[in-house]
N, C-alpha and C positions, 0 to 999 in steps of 0.2 A: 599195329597201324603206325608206328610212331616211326618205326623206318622208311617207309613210304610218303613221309610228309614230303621232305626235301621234292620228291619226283611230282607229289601232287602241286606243291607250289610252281615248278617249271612250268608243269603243263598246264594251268589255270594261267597262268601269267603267258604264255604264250597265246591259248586262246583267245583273252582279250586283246592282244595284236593282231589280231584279225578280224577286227572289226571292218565292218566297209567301211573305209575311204573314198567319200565323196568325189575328193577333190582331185581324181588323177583324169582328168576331162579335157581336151582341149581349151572349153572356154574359161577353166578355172587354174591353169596351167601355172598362172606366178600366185595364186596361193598358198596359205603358209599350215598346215596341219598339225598343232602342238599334240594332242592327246598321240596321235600317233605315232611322233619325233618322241616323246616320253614314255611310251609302250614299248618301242622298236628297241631304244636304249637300253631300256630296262630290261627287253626278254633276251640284249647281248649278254648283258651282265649276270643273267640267271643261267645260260645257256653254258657259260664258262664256269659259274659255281657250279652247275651241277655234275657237267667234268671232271671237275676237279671234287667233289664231293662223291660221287658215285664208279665213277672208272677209278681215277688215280688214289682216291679214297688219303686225300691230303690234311692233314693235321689241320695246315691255315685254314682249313676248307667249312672244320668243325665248329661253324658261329651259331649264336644263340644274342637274344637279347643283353644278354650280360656281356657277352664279348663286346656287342654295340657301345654298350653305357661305357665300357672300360675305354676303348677307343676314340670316344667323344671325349670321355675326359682327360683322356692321355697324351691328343695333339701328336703332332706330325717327328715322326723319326728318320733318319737316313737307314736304307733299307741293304742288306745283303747279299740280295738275290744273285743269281748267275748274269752274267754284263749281256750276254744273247739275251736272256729274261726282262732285263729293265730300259733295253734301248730297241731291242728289233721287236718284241712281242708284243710289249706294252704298250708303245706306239702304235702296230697292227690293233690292237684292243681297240684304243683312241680312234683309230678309224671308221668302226663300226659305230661308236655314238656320233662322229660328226656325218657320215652319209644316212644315217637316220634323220636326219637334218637335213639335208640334201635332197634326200629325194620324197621329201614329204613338204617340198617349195621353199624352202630357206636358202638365203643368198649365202657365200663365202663369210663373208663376216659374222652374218645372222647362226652361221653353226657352228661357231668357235665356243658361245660360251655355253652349248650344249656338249661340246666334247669334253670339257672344264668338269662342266656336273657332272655328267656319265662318271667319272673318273675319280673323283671325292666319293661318289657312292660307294664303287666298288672297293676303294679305300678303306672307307669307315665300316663300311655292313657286308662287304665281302669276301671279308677275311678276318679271322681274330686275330693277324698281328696286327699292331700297331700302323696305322696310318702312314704310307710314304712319302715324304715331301718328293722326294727325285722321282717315284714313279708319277705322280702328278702332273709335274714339271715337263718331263717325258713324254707321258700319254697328250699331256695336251699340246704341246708345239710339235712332236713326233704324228701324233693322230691327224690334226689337220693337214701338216704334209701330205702325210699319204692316202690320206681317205680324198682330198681333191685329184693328188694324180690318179686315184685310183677312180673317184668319179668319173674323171674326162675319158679313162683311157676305156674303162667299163663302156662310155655308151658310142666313144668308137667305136667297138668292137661289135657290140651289140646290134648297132645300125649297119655294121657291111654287108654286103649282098657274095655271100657265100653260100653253100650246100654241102652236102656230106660230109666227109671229114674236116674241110676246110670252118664248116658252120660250128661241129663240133670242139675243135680246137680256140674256136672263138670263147662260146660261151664256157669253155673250163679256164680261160685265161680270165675271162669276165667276171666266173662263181669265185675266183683267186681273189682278186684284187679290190671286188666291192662283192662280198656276198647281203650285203642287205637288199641291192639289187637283184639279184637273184633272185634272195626271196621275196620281195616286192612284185615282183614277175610271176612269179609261181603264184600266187592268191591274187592278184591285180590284173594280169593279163598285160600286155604292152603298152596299154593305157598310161600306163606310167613313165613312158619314156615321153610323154607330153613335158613333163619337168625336170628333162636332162636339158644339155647345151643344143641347140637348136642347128648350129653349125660347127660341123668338124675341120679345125686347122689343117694344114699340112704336118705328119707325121711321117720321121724319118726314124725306121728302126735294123738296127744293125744286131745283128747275130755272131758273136766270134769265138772258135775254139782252138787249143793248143796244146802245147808244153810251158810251164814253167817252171821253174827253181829258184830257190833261196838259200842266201849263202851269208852266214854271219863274219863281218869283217873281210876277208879276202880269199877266202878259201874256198873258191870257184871249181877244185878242181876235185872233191869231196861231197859232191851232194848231186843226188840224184834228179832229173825233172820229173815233173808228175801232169796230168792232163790238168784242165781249165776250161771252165765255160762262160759266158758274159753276155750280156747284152748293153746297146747304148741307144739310148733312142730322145729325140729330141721333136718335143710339141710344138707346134706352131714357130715361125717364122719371126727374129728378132730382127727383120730387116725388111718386114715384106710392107704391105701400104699403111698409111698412115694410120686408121682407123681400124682394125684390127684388135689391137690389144688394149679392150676395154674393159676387163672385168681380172684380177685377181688368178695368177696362173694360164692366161692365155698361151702364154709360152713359159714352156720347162724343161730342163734337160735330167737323165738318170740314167745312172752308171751302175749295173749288178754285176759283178763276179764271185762264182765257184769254183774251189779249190782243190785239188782232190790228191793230195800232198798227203802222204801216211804219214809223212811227221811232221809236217805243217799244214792240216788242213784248216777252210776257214771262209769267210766270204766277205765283203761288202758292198755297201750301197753310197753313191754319193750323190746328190740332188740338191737341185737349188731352182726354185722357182719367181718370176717376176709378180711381185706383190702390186706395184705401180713402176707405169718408167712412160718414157717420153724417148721417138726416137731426133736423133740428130745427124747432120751430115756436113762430115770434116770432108773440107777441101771438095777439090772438082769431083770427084765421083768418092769418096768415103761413106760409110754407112755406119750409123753406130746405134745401140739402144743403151740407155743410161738410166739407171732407179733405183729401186727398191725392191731385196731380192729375201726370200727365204730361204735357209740352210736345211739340208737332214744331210747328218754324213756320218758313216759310220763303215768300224774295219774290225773281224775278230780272227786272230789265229792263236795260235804258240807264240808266236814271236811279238806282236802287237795288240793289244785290244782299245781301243778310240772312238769316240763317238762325238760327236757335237751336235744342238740346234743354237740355230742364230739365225739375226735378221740383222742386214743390213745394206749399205751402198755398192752399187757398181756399174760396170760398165764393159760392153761387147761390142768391137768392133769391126770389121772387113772393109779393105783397100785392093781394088783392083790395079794390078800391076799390069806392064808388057804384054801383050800376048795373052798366054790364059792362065799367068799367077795372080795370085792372090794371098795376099797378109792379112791375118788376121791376130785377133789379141782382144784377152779380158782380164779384167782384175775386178775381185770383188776385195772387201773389208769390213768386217762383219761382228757385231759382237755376240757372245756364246751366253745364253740364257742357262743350260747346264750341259755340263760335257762329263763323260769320264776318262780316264788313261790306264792302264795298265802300271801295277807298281806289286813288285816281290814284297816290299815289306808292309805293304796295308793290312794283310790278313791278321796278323799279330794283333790289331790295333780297330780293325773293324768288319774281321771275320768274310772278306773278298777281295778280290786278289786286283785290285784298281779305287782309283780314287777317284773323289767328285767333286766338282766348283763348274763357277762361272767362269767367263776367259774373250778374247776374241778370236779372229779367224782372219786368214790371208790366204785366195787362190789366184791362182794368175797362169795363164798360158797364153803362147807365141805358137802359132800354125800358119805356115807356108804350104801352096797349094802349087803342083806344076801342070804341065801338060803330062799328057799319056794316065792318068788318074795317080802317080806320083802325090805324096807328101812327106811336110817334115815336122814336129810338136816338140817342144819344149815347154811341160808345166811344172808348178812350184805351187804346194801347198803348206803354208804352217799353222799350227794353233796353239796358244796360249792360255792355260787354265790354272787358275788362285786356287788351290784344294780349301775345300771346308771340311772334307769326309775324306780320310787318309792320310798317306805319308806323306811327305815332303809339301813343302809350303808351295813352290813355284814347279811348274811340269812342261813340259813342250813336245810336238810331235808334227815333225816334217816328211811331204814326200816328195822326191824329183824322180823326173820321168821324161825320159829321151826315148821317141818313140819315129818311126820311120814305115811307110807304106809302098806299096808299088800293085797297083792291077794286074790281075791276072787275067778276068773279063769285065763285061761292066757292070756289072753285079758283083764279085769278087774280088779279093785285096787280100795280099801277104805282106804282113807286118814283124818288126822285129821290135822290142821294147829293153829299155833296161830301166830300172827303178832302183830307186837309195831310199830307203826309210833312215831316218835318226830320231833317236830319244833319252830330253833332256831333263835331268831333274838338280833342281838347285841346291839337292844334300849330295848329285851322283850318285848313288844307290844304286841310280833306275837307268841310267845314262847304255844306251846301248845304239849300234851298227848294223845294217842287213844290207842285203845286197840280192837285187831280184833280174831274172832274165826271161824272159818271155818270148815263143814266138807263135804267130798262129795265122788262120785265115780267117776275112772279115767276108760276112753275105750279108750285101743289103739286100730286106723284104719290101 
């Protein structure tokens, strides 16, 4: 019987998460359901032990009360894991405790320090290594990130008035991005979309695939292109009426690209969402929204691996020009709660191949807009990161991006891109060049 515990635990601890829930009712729509935000958390956190205990059959996986006490008394270490492991998954994990939170009535704020706990547990009592300060850190600014876009974008989707394939494709983008939902749905019935967002913003999502290439230093004329897939999609309106953007992520923009490079493949995500702002309006017809922004951003190849969360200031603006241009321009400045970088000589020194500290962050881009659906971008990203965990004391990691569009229909765009990655480390070590070319077609949905 003794090997069968682990499964019996799962599934006891999931059956009490399914307890009825009173309170998915219209008339009790903004109440707040703790036993079940702490069921729901908890049967995430079992549902991945037991993954990881029964399929992958994982050494960390092998806990016992002993490994608890050991970990309790052991306190918090910098972890090793693989940089996909502790920036894209771990943060995925953190999202599943803060929409347990979320859709058992708890506001934005109210299910931050539910994703905090979710993530000390699974720390302490979910693995016999030692406790990870950077997965912590991670899971909880990385989890709320995406567990809200994933909230909002889940009961978009969820509420369109689709059928067959189109309804289909819905709810597996939906089961993707918030599966608490899902299950919520499945035992609850739609009852429970009574405490999703009551109204759906304007949502602009673009679809774009290609050719690109990478080329270290100059030697453009030695490397092969590979295809690419992306998506860019941008919530709610940072310009539209006054009274709109009252809660926490009302508007947020996300950037995902796949790379399918046999020798540089890789992917990343960059996002940044409005925590609070206010908008404003330069000169005779200028538009601007100015606040308080959250960061998730993150890039893994061969050649780079990077990650940042941060919160901090900035600012969106658009100027109608002539005719039917339009300028536009944003700058954020931000400081990095934890980031990591890529670095050849960390493994020696802490057994992964990147380093980790706090830092800050600088994006900014310039977009001209013409007639004919014509454009033109120029953005500039840099970050700044203090290593506590690895090599070199100071690290840096910039990317510029010259990018150009023209219509094909009014739904479609052929674009051409070129990108410069640079990476700076204050011993040189790490100090490296690339050089990217991209071209593809853009479908807006």
């Amino acid at each position: 019987m003794k090997k069968n515990r682990p499964g019996w635990a799962i599934l006891t601890f999931l059956l009490a998460s399914l307890l009825p829930s009173p309170g998915f009712s219209r008339e009790n729509a903004s109440g707040q359901d703790y036993v079940q935000t702490f069921l729901q958390g908890g049967a995430s956190n079992f549902l991945i032990w037991g993954f990881d205990y029964v399929v992958l059959q994982a050494g960390y996986a092998q806990i016992s009360p002993k490994t608890w006490r050991d970990n309790l008394r052991e306190g918090f270490q910098w972890d090793n894991s693989e940089f996909h492991t502790n920036q894209i998954l771990h943060p995925y994990q953190g999202s599943s405790y803060y929409n347990a939170a979320r859709v058992n009535g708890f506001s934005f704020w109210g299910s931050v320090p539910f994703t905090v706990f979710g993530s000390l547990v699974w720390e302490f009592f979910g693995e016999r290594e030692n406790a990870s300060l950077n997965d912590v850190i991670t899971t909880g600014f990385g989890g709320v990130a995406m567990g809200e876009m994933g909230h909002r974008l889940s009961a978009a989707l969820v509420r369109g008035r689709s059928d067959g394939a189109g309804r289909v494709a819905r709810e597996a983008v939906a089961l993707l991005v918030n599966p608490v939902l899902t299950f919520n749905r499945l035992i609850y019935g739609d009852r429970v979309l009574y405490r999703l967002p009551g109204r759906t913003p304007p949502v602009d999502l673009e679809f774009h695939s290609g050719i690109n290439g990478t080329w270290e230093r100059r030697a453009f004329t030695i490397a092969f292109p590979h295809p690419f897939i992306g998506i860019g999609l941008r919530y709610g309106d940072p310009f539209g009426a006054a009274g709109d953007l009252r809660a926490p992520y009302d508007y947020f923009r996300l950037r995902v690209g796949l790379y399918g490079d046999v020798d540089n493949p890789g992917s990343d995500v960059f996002a940044h969402g409005l925590l609070w702002g206010r908008r404003l309006y330069p000169g005779r017809e200028g538009r601007a929204l100015a606040g308080v922004f959250q960061h998730f951003d993150y890039m893994d190849n061969y050649k780079f691996k990077f990650a940042a969360n941060g919160v901090g200031g900035g600012i969106e603006t658009s100027f109608p020009l002539d005719g039917e241009r339009e300028l536009g321009f944003l700058l954020h400045l931000f400081g990095v709660a934890l980031g990591g970088v890529d670095s050849r000589y960390s493994r020696g020194l802490t057994g992964r191949d990147y380093s980790l500290g706090p830092g800050a962050g600088m994006k900014s881009e310039l977009r001209c807009s013409f007639p004919a659906g014509r454009s033109l971008a120029l953005a500039y990203s840099y970050y700044w990161f203090f290593t506590l965990s690895g090599s070199d004391r100071e690290n840096g990691a910039g990317f510029l991006s010259g990018q150009g569009e023209a219509a094909v229909t009014d739904t479609t765009r052929l674009g051409l891109e070129f990108r410069l990655y640079h990476r700076w480390s204050d011993a040189g070590f790490d100090d490296a060049l690339s050089f990217g070319l991209r071209t593809y077609l853009s479908f807006s949905l």
